[in-house]
Structures are given as structure tokens and as C-alpha cells.
C-alpha positions as CSV (number, residue, x, y, z in Angstrom):
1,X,62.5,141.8,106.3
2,X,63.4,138.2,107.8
3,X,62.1,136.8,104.1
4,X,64.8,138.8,102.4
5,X,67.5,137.9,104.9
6,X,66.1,133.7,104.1
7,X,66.2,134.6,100.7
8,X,69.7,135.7,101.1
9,X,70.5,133.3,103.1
10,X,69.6,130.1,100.6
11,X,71.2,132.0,98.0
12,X,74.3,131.7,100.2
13,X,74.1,128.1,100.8
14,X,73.6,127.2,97.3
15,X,76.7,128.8,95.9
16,X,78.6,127.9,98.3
17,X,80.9,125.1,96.8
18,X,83.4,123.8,99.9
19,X,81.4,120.3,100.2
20,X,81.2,119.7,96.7
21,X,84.8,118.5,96.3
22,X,84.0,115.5,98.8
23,X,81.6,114.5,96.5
24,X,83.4,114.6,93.5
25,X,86.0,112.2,95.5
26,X,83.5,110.0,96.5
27,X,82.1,109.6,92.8
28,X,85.4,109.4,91.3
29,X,86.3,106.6,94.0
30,X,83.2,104.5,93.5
31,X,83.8,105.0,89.3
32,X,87.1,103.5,90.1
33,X,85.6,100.6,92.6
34,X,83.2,99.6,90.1
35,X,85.8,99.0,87.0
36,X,88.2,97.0,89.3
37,X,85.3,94.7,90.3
38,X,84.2,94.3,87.0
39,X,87.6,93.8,85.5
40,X,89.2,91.7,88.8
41,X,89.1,88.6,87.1
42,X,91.2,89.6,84.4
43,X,93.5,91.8,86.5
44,X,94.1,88.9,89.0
45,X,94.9,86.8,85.6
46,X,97.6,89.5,84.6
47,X,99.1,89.8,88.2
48,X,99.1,86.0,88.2
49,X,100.9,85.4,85.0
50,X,103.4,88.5,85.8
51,X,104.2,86.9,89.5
52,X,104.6,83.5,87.8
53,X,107.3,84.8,85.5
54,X,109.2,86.1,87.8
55,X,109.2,83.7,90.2
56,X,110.4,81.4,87.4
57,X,113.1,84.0,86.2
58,X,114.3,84.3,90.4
59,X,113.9,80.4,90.3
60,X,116.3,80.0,87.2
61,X,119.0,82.3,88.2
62,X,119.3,80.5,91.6
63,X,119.7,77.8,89.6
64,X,122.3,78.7,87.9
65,X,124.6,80.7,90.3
């Protein structure tokens, strides 16, 4: 009797899916981790060239007002 209700028991655990969505967080966030630290040195390129333009537009309007 008590290896049925184990039996039943495990088979409980296994389908049961509530902690699974953590994980899929957790992989998702370290898929997205891994590309921005292989791609940081041409995002922080980009972000450089895009605050550099626009300090020289804010630059050239004050200079002209």
C-alpha cells in the first residue's frame, strides 16, 4: 500500500509544473546577459556615437539662440 501511494506521489511531483516558469526566467535572463556581454563593446560604441550627436545638436542650438 505505502509503494502505491510513493508511486503516486512522484508522479505528482513530476507533473507538477508551478516552478518551471522560474526557470524559464532564469534561462531567458542569462540568454540575454550573455549577448549583452558579448556585444557591450559595440553597444557602448553605438550609445557613444548617439550621445555624442546629440550633445553636439543641444550644443549647436545654444549656439545659435
Amino acid at each position: 500500500m505505502k509503494r502505491i501511494q510513493l508511486k503516486h506521489r512522484l508522479k505528482q511531483l513530476w507533473s507538477e509544473e508551478s516552478g518551471q516558469s522560474t526557470t524559464e526566467y532564469i534561462l531567458i535572463l542569462s540568454a540575454v546577459v550573455m549577448i549583452a556581454v558579448k556585444f557591450k563593446t559595440t553597444i557602448t560604441k553605438k550609445l557613444e556615437g548617439i550621445v555624442d550627436k546629440v550633445g553636439g545638436d543641444i550644443e549647436s542650438n545654444i549656439g545659435t539662440n
